[in-house]
C-alpha positions in Angstrom: 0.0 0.0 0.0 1.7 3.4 -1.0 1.0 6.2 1.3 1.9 9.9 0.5 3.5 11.7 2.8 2.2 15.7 2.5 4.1 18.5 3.9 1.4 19.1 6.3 1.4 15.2 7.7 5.4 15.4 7.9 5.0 18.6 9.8 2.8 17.0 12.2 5.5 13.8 12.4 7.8 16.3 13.0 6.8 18.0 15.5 5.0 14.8 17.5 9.0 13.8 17.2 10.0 17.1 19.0 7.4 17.4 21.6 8.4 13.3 22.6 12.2 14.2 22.9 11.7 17.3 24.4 9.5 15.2 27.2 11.2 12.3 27.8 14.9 13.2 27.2 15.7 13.8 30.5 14.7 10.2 31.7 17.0 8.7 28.9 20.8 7.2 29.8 22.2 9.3 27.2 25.3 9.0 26.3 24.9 5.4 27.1 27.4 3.9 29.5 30.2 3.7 26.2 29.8 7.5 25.9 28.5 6.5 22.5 25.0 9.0 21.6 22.3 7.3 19.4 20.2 9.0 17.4 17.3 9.5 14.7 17.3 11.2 11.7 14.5 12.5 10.0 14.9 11.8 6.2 13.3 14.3 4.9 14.9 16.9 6.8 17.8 16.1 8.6 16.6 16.5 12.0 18.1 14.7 14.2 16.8 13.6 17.9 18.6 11.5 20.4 17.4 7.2 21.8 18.2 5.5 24.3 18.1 2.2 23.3 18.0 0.4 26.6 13.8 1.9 27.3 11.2 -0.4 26.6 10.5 -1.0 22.7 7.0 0.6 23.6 8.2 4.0 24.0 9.0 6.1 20.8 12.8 7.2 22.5 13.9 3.9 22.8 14.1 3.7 18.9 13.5 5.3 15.0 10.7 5.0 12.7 10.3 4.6 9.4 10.8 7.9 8.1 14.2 8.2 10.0 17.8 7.1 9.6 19.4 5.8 12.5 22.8 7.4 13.8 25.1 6.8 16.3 28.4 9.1 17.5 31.1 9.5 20.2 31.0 11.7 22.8 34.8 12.1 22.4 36.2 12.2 19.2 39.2 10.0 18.6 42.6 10.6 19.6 44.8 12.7 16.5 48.1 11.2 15.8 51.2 12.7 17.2 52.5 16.1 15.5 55.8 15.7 13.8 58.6 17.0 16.5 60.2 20.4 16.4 64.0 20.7 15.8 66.2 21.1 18.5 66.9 24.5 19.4 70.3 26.3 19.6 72.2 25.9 22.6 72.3 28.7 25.1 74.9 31.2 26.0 76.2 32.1 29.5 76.0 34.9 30.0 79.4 35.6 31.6 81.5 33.4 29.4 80.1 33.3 25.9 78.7 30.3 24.1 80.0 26.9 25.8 82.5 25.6 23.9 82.0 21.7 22.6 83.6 18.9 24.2 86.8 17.8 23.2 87.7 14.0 22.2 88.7 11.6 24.9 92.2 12.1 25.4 94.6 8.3 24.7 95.3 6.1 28.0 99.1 6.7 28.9 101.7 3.8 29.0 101.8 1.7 32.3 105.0 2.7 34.4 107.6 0.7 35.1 107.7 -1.0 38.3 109.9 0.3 40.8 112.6 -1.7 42.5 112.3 -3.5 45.5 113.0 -1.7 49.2 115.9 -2.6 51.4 115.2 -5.0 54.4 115.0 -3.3 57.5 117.2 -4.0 60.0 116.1 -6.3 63.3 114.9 -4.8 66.3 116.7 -5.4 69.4 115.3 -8.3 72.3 113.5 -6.6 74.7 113.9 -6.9 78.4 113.1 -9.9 80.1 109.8 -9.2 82.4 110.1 -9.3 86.6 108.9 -13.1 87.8 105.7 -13.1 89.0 104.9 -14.3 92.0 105.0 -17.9 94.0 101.7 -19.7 93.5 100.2 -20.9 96.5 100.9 -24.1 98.2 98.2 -27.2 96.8 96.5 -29.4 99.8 97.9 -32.4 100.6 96.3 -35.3 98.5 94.2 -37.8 100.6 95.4 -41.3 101.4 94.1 -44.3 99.1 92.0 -47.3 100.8 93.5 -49.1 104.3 92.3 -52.5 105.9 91.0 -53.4 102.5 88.7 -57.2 102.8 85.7 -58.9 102.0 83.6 -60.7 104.4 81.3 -63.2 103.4 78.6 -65.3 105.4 78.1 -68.9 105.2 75.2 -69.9 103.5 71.2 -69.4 104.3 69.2 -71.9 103.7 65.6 -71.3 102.6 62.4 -73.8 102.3 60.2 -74.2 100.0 58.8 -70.9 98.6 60.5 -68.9 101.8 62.9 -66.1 101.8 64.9 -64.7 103.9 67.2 -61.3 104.5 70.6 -61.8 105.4 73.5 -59.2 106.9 77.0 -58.9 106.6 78.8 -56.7 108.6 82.4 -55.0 108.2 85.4 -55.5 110.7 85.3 -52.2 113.2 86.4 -49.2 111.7 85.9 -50.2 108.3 83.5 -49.0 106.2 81.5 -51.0 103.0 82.3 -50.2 99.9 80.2 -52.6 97.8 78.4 -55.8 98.5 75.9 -58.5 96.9 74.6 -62.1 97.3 74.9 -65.2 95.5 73.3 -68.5 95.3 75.7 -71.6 94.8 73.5 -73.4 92.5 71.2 -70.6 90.9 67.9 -71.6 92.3 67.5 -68.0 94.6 66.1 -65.2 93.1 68.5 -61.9 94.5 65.4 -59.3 95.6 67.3 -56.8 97.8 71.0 -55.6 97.5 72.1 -52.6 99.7 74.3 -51.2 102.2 72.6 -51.3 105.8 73.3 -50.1 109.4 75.1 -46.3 108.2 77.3 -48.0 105.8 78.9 -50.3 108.0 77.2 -53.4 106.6 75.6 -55.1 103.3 72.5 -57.2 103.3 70.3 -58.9 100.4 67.1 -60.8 100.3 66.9 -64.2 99.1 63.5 -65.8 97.4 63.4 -69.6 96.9 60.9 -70.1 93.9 61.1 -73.7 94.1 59.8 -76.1 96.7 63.0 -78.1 97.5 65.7 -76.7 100.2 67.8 -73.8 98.4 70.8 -71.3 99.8 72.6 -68.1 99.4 74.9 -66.0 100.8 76.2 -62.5 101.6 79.8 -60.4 101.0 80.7 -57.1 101.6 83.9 -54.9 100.8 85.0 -53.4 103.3 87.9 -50.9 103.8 89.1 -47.7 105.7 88.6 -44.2 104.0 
């Protein structure tokens, strides 16, 4: 179906266009959040009016009709490229001096120099004099004497029933202390419970234990000695 389009009925299109802008502009994200503006241009006259494209497709700013062209642009026009550098001025003067003069070439390295000779030896110092004697250390204690009246006593044998046990003594000889002791069964069959010194050192004694229920034995040493 062809439909002409009068001056009158764009007028109207026209200005319908404006009044909608003009209302609802100021509700619109524009520039959108790219900075980028979107627009519509009316073909027959080159008006232009600004969208935002994210409003519903219902309202008439969210997009163009028929009888416009639709436009988009930058808010910010692209970047030039970089102008072409300037020359390099003169250099300048002191005010004092004149113009700085250039700088002259690296002057050549210089030979190495010969190495010099070897020093006399000095001549040796003299002994110095021989220091005072210090004085006489004190006199050390006088050591103590080893072991006297060195022995061993041992008891006769103690003879334990069935299961028993007994605690035997063995003393030293007067003025002697022990030194060491212990107990011993002649044929193994006593367990040993109890080794120690007794009576202030003067003595040993051990306690025998007869596991078995045939007649068993042990007996008692101690070292003795004077200190």
């Amino acid at each position: 179906m062809y439909v002409r389009v009068t001056r009158k009925r764009l007028a109207c299109v026209v200005a319908l266009l404006v009044a909608v802008a003009a209302t609802g502009v100021a509700y619109a994200a524009i520039p959108s959040d790219a900075n980028v503006f979107n627009g519509c241009m009316l073909k027959a006259t080159g008006t232009v009016r600004l969208i935002d494209p994210t409003l519903p497709s219902t309202s008439l700013l969210s997009h163009c009709v028929a009888i416009e062209q639709a436009i988009s642009w930058n808010q910010k026009g692209q970047q030039g490229a970089p102008g072409t550098p300037g020359a390099q001025g003169a250099p300048g003067k002191d005010g004092t001096n004149g113009a700085d003069g250039a700088t002259g070439a690296t002057g050549p390295m210089g030979a190495t120099g010969a190495t010099g000779s070897q020093g006399a030896k000095g001549d040796t110092g003299s002994i110095g004099a021989t220091g005072p004697q210090g004085p006489q250390g004190e006199t050390g204690a006088a050591g103590s004497g080893g072991v006297s009246n060195y022995s061993i006593q041992q008891s006769g044998l103690h003879s334990l029933g069935g299961l028993g046990s007994f605690t035997a003594t063995e003393s030293c000889p007067a003025g002697t202390h022990v030194l060491g002791g212990g107990a011993m069964a002649p044929i193994h069959d006593v367990n040993i419970v109890d080794s120690y010194p007794s009576n202030g050192g003067t003595s040993w004694s051990a306690s025998g234990y007869n596991p078995g229920l045939g007649p068993a034995s042990f007996f008692v040493f101690a070292i003795c000695a004077s200190t």
